[in-house]
C-alpha positions in Angstrom: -20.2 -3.3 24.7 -23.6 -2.1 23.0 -22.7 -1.9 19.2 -22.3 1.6 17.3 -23.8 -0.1 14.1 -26.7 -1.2 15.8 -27.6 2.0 17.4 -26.9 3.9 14.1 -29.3 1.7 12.0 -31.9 2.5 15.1 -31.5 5.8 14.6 -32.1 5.4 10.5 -35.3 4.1 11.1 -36.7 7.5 11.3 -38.5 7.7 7.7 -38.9 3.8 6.8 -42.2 3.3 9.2 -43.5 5.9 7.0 -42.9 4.0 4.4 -44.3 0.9 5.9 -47.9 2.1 6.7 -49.5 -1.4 7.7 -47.4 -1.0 10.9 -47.8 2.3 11.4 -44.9 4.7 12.9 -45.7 4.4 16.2 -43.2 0.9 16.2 -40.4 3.0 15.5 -41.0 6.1 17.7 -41.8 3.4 20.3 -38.4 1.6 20.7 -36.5 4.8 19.7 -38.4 6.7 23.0 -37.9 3.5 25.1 -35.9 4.1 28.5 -35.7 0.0 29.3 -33.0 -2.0 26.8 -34.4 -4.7 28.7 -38.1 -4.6 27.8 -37.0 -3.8 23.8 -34.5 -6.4 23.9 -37.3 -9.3 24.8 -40.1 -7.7 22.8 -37.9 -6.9 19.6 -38.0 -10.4 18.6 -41.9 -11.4 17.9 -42.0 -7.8 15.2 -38.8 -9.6 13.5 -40.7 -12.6 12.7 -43.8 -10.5 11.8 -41.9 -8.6 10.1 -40.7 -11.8 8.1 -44.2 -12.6 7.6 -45.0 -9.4 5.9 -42.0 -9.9 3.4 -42.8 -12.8 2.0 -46.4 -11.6 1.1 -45.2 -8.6 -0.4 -41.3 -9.3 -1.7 -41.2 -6.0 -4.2 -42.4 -3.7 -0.7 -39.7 -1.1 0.2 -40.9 0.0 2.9 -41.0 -4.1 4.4 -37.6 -4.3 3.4 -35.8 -1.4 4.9 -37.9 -2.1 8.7 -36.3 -5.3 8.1 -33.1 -4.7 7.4 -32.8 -1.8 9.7 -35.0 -3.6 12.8 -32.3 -7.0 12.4 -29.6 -4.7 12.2 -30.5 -3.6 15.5 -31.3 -7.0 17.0 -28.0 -8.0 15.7 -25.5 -5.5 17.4 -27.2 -4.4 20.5 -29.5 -7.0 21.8 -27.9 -10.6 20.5 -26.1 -11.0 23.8 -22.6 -12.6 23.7 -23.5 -15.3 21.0 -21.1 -13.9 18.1 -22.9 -17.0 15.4 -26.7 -15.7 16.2 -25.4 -12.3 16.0 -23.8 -13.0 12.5 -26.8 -15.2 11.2 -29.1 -11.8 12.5 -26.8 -9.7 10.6 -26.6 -11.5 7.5 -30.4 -11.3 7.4 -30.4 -8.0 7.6 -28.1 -7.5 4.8 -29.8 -9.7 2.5 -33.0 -7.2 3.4 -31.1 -4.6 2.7 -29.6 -5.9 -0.8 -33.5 -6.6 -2.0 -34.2 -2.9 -1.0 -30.9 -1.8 -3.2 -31.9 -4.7 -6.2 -35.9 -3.4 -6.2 -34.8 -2.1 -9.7 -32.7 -4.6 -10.8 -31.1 -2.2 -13.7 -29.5 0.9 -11.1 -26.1 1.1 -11.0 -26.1 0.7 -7.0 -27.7 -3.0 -7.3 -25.0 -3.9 -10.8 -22.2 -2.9 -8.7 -22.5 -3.9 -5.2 -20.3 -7.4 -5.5 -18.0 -5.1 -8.1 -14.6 -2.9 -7.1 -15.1 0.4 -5.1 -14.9 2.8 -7.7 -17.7 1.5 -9.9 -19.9 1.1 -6.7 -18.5 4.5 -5.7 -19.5 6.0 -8.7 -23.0 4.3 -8.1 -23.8 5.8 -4.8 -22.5 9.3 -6.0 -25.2 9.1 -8.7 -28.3 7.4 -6.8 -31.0 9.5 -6.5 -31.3 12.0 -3.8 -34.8 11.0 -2.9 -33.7 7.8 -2.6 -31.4 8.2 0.2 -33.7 5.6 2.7 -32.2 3.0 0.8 -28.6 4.3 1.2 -28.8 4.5 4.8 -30.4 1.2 4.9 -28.0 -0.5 2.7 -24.6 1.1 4.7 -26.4 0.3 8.5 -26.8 -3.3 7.4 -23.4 -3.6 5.7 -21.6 -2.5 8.5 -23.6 -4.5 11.2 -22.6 -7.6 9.2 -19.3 -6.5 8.9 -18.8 -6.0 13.2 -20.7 -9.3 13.4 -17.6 -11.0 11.1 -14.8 -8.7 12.1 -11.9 -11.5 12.0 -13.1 -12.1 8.1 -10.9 -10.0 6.4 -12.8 -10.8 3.4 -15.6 -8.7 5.0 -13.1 -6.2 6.3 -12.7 -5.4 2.7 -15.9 -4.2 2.1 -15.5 -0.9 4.6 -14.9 1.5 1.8 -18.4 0.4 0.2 -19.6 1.4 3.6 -17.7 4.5 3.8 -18.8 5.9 0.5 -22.6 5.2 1.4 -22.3 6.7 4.5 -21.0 9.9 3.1 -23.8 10.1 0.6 -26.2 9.8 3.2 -23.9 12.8 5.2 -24.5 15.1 2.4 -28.2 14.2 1.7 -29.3 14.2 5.1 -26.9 15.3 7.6 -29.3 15.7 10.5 -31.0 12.2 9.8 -31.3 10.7 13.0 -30.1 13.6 15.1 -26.7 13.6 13.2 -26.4 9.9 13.5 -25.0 9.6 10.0 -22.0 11.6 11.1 -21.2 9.8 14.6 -20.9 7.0 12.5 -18.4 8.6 10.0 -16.4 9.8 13.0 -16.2 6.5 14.3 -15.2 5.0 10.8 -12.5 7.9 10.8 -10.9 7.3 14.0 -10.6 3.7 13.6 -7.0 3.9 13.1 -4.3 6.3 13.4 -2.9 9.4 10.8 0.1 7.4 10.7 -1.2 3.7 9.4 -3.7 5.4 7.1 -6.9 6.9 9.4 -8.3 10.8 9.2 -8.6 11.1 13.3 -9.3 14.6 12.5 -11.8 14.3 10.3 -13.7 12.3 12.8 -13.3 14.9 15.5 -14.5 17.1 12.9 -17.7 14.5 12.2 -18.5 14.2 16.1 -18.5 17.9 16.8 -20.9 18.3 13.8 -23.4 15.7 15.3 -23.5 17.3 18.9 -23.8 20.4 17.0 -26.7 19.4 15.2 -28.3 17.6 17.8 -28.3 19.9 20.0 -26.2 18.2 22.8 -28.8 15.7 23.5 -27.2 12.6 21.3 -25.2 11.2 24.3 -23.9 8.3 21.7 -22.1 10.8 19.6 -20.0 11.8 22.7 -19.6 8.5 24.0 -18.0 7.3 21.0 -16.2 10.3 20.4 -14.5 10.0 23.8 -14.0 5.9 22.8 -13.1 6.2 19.1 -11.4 9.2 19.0 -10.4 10.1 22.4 -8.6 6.8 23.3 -7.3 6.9 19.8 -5.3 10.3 20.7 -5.0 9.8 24.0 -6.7 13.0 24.8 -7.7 11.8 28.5 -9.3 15.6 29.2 -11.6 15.4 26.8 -12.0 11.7 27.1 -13.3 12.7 31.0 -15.1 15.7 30.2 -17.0 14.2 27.5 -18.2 11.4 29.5 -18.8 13.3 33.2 -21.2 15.3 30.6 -23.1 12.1 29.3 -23.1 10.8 32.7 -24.6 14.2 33.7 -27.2 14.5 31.5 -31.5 13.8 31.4 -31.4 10.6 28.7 -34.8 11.5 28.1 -35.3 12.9 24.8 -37.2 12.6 21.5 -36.0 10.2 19.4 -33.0 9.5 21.4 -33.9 7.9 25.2 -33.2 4.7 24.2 -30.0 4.9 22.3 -29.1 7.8 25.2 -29.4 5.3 27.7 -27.6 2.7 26.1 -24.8 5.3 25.9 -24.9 5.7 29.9 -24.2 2.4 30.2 -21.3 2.3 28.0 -20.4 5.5 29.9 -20.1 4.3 32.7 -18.0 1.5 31.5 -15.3 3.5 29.5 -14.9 6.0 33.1 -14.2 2.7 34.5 -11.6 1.3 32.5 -9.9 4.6 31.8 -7.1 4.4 34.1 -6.5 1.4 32.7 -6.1 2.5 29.0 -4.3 5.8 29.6 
């Protein structure tokens, strides 16, 4: 299964390329307009290493930083195969990326509070800069990567409601960042568990239909994992169907999208094939 995380931290890339002029942003429209995982899979690796390269010449450069963090985050969930250790190593890189971006300025709250309990680092998000909101959505991508990579730890478990609440800054900054990207991932983080042992399923449906919404239709991941994360969760096997018969249905090409639209195909294809099985 191609990971959510990683295709939501794809997604995110959309405003760190600018940042990072030395590469230019055609690296990032190039893999997000892709229609082979293949081809991005085996090329990926050599711009992680250049991309190493460049942040040990320039430590202090945000825009190095978050194509790190976001590119390994990437790497990590969709493209790491089934070797769970690489995976987590990949992950954990990208989080340490990720928690230079947050520490640039050692003295914000966000960097003081990120090893502290959730309502100081809660409170720290809430008041981060709205300009700022790059290094948000780096930070949560990465931290949730690493989390999937570990998800037996519980002691990385614990660590979901710092996710959560960096998400949902990002939500309300930026809703339509990445084609309402920032909201599939909220509905997925919603409909993890049931009403009854402490989940919002509704609020995820609500999150889902907000993305297609926003996007238009064309983010085939937002339906994918609203049939899987929500669907399934309810047992709603009509709109688990018709939500999938309309990603299988569609033209993946589009804007921003073909790549992560075709990955969502594929897992498309393999929820309609397990479904009798689950329901």
């Amino acid at each position: 299964m191609r990971s959510a995380l990683a295709l939501f931290a794809l997604s995110l890339l959309c405003g760190c390329a600018g940042m990072l002029r030395d590469l230019g942003s055609g690296l990032e429209a190039g893999l997000r307009n892709h229609d082979d995982p293949a081809t991005v899979a085996a090329g990926l690796p050599a711009y992680l290493l250049l991309l190493d390269g460049l942040v040990e010449e320039r430590p202090d450069d945000p825009g190095r930083l978050a194509l790190a963090a976001s590119l390994y985050a990437t790497y990590a969930g969709s493209f790491a195969g089934g070797d769970r250790e690489r995976a987590a190593r990949l992950a954990a890189r990208s989080l340490g990326y990720a928690r230079r971006l947050a520490c640039l300025e050692p003295g914000r709250p966000l960097c003081q509070t990120l090893d502290g309990p959730i309502d100081a680092f809660a409170t720290a998000v809430a008041a981060h800069p709205a300009r700022d909101v790059d290094t948000l959505a780096v930070l949560g991508t990465s931290w949730a990567a690493a989390i999937r990579s570990r998800a037996e730890d519980l002691r990385a478990l614990a660590a979901l409601p710092k996710v959560q609440a960096l998400l949902e800054r990002v939500a309300v900054l930026d809703p339509s960042r990445g084609h309402g990207t920032v909201l599939v991932y909220l509905g997925v983080l919603h409909s993890l568990r049931p009403a009854a042992l402490g989940g919002a399923p509704e609020r995820g449906r609500a999150a889902f239909e907000e993305a297609i919404r926003r996007s238009n239709g064309r983010n085939l991941m937002a339906k994918v994992l609203y049939a899987e994360h929500y669907a399934r969760l309810v047992f709603d096997r009509g709109l688990h169907d018709r939500l999938l018969d309309e990603v299988l249905a569609a033209d993946p090409v589009a804007p921003g999208l073909t790549l992560s639209n075709v990955l969502a195909m594929e897992r498309a294809r393999e929820l309609k094939e397990s479904a009798d099985a689950y329901f």
